[in-house]
C-alpha positions as CSV (number, residue, x, y, z in Angstrom):
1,X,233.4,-65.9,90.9
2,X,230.1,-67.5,90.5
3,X,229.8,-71.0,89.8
4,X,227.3,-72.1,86.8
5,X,224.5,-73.3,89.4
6,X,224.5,-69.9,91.4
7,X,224.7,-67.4,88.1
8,X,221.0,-69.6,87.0
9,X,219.8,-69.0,90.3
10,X,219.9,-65.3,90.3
11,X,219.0,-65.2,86.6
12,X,216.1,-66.9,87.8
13,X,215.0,-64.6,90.2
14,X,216.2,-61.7,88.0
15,X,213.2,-62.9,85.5
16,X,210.2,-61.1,87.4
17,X,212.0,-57.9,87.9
18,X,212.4,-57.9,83.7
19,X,209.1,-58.4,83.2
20,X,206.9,-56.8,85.6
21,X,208.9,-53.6,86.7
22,X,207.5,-51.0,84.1
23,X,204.1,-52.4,84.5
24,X,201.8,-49.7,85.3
25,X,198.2,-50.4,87.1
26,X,195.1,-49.3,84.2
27,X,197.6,-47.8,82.2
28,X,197.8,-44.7,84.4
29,X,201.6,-43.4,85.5
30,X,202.7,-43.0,88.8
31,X,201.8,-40.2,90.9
32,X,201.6,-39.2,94.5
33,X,200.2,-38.8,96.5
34,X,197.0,-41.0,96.2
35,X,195.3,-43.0,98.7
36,X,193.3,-46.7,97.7
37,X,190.7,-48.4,99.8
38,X,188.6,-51.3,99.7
39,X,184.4,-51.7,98.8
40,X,182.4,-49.1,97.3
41,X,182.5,-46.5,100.7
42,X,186.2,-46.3,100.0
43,X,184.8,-43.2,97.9
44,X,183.9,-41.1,100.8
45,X,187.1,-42.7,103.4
46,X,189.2,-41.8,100.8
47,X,187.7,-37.7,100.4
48,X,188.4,-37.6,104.3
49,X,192.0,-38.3,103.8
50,X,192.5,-37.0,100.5
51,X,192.0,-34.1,103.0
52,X,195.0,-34.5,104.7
53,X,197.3,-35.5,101.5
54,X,196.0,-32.9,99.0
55,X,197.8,-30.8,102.0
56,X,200.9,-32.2,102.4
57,X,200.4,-34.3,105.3
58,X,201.6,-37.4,106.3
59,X,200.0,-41.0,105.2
60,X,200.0,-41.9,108.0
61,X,197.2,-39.3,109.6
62,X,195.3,-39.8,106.2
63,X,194.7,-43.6,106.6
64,X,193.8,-43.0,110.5
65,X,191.1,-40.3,109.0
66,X,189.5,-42.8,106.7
67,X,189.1,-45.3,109.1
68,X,187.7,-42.6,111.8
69,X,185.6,-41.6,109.6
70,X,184.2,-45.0,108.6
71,X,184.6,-46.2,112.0
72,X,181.6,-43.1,112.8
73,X,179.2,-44.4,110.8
74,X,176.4,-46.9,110.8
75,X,177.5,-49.8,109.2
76,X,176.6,-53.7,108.8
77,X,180.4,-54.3,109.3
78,X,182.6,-51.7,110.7
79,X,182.4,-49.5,114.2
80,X,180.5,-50.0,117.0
81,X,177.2,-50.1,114.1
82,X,178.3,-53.4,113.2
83,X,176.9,-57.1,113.4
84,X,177.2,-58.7,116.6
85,X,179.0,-61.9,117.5
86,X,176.8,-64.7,118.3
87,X,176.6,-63.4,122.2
88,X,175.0,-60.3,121.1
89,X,178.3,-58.4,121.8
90,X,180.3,-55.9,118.7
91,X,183.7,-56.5,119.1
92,X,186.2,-54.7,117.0
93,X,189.4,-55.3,115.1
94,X,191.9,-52.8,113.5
95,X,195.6,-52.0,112.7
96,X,197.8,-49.2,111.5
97,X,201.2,-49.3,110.1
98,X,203.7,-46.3,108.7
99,X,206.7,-45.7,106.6
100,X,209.0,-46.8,109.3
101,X,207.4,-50.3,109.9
102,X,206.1,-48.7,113.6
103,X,202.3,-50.4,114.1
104,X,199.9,-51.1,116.4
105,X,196.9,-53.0,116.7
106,X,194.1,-54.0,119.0
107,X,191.7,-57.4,118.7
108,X,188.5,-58.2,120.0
109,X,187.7,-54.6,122.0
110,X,184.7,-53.6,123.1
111,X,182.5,-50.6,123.7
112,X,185.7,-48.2,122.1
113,X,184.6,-45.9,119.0
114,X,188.1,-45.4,117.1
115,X,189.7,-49.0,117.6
116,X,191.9,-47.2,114.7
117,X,193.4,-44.2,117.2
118,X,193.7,-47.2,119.9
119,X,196.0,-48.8,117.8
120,X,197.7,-45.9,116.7
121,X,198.2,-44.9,120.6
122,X,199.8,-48.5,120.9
123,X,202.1,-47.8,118.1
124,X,203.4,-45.2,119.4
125,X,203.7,-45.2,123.2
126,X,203.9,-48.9,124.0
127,X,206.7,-51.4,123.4
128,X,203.7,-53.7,121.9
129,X,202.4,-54.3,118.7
130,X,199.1,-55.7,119.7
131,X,196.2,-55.3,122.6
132,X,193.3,-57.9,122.9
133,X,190.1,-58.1,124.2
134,X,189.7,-56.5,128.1
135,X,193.2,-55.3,128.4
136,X,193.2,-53.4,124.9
137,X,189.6,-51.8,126.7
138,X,191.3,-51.1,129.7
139,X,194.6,-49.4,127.6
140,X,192.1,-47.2,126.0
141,X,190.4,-46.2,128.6
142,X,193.5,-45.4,130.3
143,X,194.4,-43.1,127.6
144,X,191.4,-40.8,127.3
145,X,189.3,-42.9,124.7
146,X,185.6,-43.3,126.2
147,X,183.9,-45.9,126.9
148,X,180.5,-46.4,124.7
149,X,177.5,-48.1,125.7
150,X,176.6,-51.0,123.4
151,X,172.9,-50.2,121.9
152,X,172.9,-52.6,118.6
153,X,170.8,-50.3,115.8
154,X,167.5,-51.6,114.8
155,X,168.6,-53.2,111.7
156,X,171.9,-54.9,113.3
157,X,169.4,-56.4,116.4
158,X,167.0,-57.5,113.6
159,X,169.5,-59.4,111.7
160,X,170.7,-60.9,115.0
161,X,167.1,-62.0,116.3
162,X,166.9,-63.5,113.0
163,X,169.9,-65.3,113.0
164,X,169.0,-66.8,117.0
165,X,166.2,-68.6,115.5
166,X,168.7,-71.5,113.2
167,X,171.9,-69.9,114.7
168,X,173.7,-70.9,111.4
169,X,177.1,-69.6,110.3
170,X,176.7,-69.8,106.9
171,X,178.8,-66.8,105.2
172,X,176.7,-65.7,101.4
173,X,179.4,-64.3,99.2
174,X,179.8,-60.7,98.1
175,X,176.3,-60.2,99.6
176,X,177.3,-56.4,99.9
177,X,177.5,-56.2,96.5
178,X,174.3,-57.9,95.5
179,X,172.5,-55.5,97.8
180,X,174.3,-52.4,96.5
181,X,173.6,-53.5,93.0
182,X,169.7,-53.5,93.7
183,X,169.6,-50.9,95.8
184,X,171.3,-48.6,93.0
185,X,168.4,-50.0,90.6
186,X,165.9,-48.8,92.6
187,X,167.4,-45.1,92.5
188,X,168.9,-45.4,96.0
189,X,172.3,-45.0,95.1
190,X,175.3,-47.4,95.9
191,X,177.1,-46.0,99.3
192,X,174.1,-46.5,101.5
193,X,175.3,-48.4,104.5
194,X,174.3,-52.2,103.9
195,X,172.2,-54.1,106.6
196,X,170.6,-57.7,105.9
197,X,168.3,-58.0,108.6
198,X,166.7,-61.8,107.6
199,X,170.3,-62.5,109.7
200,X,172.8,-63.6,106.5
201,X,176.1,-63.2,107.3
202,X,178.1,-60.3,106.4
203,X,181.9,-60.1,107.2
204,X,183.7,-57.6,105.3
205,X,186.1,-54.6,106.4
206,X,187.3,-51.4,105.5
207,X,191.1,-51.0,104.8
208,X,193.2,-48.4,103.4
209,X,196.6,-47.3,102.2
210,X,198.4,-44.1,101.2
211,X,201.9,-42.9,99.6
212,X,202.5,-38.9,100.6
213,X,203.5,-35.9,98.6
214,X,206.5,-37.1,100.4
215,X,206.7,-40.3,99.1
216,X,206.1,-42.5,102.4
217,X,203.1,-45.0,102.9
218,X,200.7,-45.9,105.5
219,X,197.7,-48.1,106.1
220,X,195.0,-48.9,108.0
221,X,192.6,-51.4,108.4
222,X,188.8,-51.4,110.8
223,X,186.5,-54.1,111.1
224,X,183.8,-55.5,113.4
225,X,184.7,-58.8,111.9
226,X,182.6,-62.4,111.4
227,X,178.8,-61.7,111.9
228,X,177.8,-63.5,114.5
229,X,181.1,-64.9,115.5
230,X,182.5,-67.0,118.2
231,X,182.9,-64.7,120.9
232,X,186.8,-63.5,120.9
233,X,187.3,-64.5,117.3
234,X,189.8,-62.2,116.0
235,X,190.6,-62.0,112.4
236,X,193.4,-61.1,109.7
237,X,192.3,-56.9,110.2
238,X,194.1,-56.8,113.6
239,X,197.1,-58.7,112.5
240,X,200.4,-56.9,110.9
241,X,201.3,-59.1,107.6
242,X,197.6,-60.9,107.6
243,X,195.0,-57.6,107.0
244,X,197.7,-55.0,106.2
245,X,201.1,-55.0,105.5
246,X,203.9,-51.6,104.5
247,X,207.0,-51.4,103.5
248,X,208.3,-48.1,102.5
249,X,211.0,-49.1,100.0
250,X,207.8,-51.7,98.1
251,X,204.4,-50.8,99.0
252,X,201.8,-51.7,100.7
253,X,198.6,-54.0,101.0
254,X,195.5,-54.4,102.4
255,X,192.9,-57.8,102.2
256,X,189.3,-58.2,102.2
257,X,186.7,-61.0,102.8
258,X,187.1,-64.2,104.7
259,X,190.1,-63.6,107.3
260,X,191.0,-67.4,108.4
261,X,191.6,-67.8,104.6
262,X,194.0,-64.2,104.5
263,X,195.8,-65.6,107.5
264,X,196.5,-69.1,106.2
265,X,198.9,-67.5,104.2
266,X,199.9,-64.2,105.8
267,X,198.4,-62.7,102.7
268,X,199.4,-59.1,102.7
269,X,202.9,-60.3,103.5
270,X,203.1,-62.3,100.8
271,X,201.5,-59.5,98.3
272,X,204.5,-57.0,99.5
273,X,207.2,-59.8,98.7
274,X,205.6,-60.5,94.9
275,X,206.0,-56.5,94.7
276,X,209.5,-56.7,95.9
277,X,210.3,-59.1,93.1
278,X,209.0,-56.6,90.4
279,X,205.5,-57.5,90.2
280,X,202.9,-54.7,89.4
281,X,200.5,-54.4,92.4
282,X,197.6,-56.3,90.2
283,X,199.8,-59.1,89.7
284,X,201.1,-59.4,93.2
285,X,197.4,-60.0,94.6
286,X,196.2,-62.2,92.1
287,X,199.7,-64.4,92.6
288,X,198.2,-64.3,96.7
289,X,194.9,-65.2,95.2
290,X,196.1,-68.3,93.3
291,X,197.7,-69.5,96.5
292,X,194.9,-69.5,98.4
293,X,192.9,-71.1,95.6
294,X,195.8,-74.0,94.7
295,X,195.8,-75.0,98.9
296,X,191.6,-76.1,98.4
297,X,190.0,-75.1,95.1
298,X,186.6,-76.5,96.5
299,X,186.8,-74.5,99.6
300,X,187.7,-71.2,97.6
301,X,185.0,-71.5,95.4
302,X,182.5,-71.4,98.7
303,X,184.2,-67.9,100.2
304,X,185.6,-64.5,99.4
305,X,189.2,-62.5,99.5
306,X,190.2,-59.4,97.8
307,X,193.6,-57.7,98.0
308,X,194.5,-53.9,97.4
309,X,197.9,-52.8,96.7
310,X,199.8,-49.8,96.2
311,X,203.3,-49.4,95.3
312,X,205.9,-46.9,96.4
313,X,205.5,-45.6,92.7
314,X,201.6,-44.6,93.2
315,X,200.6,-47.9,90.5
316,X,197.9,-50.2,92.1
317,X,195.5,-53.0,91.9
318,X,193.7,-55.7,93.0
319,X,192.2,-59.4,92.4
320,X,189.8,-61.4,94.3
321,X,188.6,-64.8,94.4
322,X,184.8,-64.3,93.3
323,X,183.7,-61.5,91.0
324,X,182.4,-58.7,93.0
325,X,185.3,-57.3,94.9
326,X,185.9,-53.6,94.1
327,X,187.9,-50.7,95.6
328,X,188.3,-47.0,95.4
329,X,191.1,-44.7,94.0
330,X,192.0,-41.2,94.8
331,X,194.5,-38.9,93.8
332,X,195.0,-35.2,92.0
333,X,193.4,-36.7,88.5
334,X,191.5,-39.5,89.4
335,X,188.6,-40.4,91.7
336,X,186.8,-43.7,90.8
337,X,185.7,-46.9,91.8
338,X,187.4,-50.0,90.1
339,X,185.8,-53.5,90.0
340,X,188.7,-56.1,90.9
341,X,189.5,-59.3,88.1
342,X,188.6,-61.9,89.8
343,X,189.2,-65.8,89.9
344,X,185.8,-67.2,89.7
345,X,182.6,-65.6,88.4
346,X,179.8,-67.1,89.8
347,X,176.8,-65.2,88.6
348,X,177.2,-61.8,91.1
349,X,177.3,-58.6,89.0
């Protein structure tokens, strides 16, 4: 029999479950599959694995597309076309998880194309979760990856000559954004890949999750991390329960922005447990938010995180610190681009 103390306890915990289980993300009903991702060029990862989904395939090859696909492209943040650490060397970050908690990841590599399939190789032929720096090179290279000579594109050396001459880290929130935002005034559209080559800092990643026709999930998360970072920095997009985090029987999530700050509180982690207790996705990352913001409300103010999550049900959402944070949504009657709610709005449209 329960005693009086124990029956409040669980009515307690019961009290989420009653009033967030039937919320749905924008009003839309669950469906699968449908695969989320973060920033405006989520659009075109998600059409890559939309191309696996829409044919039955498995979550986990659709997140591993978007990221290749991303990963391929010239880009101020992501691949081997991203911003240099302050040595003049890209080094990359990713992760991948599936349906059966199996992941892999890979930290600080260099001169590898797909740190996303190096992961995934780690996942699933190692007894490891995670490679660093020479030895995740040297695993790669060992398993048929090639190795890529670094040539930094003309905008990414520009920004770094730049940034040689004060050699300041000073990171300028949501700067992707503001550039989009002109950009897309100017008639140039809003997926163009974004450089800044007066050498601001730019620091933000792509990351990804999917629920099947099946009903399992997946993510995936790439990044070339900190512009002009401390060489071997590694950050929250390598790290299981940090930049990504599944569980089948929840959901999953996926973070955004300034890393250190993600990791502080194992951030996607924390986003799947709020989802456990019955909180809709939306509510889950803006409860990560507000922890992030109550451990130093003046620091927050100065940086930027976003979370993404999706929920074995196919709802999602997201919240950020700063206004500016937006993500992408596909599935069999939607394709669109949502702009996160946000903690702070400090003047970036």
């Amino acid at each position: 029999m329960l005693n009086r103390r124990k029956f409040l306890q669980l009515s307690t915990l019961a009290t989420p479950l009653l009033s967030f289980k039937n919320v749905l993300t924008n009003g839309k009903a669950p469906t699968k599959p449908i695969v989320v991702s973060t920033w405006n060029n989520g659009k075109e990862v998600n059409a890559e694995a939309w191309k696996i989904l829409s044919n039955n395939g498995r979550a986990l090859d659709a997140v591993e597309a978007g990221a290749r696909y991303v990963e391929d492209t010239i880009d101020c943040c992501i691949g081997l076309g991203g911003y240099p650490d302050r040595d003049g060397i890209v080094t990359l970050d990713s992760c991948i998880m599936d349906e059966n908690a199996n992941c892999g990841s890979v930290g600080a590599i260099e001169q590898i194309k797909h740190p996303i399939s190096v992961a995934r190789k780690i996942m699933e032929t190692t007894p490891h979760i995670m490679l660093v720096g020479d030895g995740a090179q040297q695993f790669a290279l060992e398993n048929g990856f090639e190795k890529q000579q670094q040539v930094l594109s003309d905008p990414a050396k520009k920004a770094y000559d730049n940034w040689l001459k004060k050699s300041e880290y000073k990171p300028e929130i949501n700067i992707e954004n503001k550039e989009a935002v002109e950009k897309s005034k100017k008639g140039n559209g809003p997926f163009a890949p974004q450089y800044f080559d007066d050498g601001r800092i730019n620091h933000d990643t792509m990351g990804l999750v999917a629920l099947d026709a099946s009903g399992n999930m997946s993510g995936a998360v790439t990044t070339s991390g900190m512009a002009f970072k401390i060489h071997g920095r590694v950050g929250d997009s390598a790290i299981i329960g940090d930049g990504l985090f599944v569980d089948n029987e929840v959901g999953a999530a996926t973070s955004s922005g300034m890393g250190e700050e993600v990791m502080r509180i194992c951030g996607t982690h924390v986003v799947v447990e709020y989802m456990r207790q019955g909180y809709s996705p939306e509510v889950a990352c803006k409860k990560a938010i507000e922890r992030i913001i109550h451990r130093s409300e003046e620091k927050a103010k100065k940086v930027q995180v976003g979370f993404l999550a999706l929920n074995n049900k196919g709802e999602y959402g997201a919240y950020a610190i700063q206004k500016g944070f937006v993500f992408a949504v596909k599935s069999n009657g939607e394709e669109k681009i949502y702009p996160a709610k946000y903690f702070y709005d400090l003047g970036v449209t």
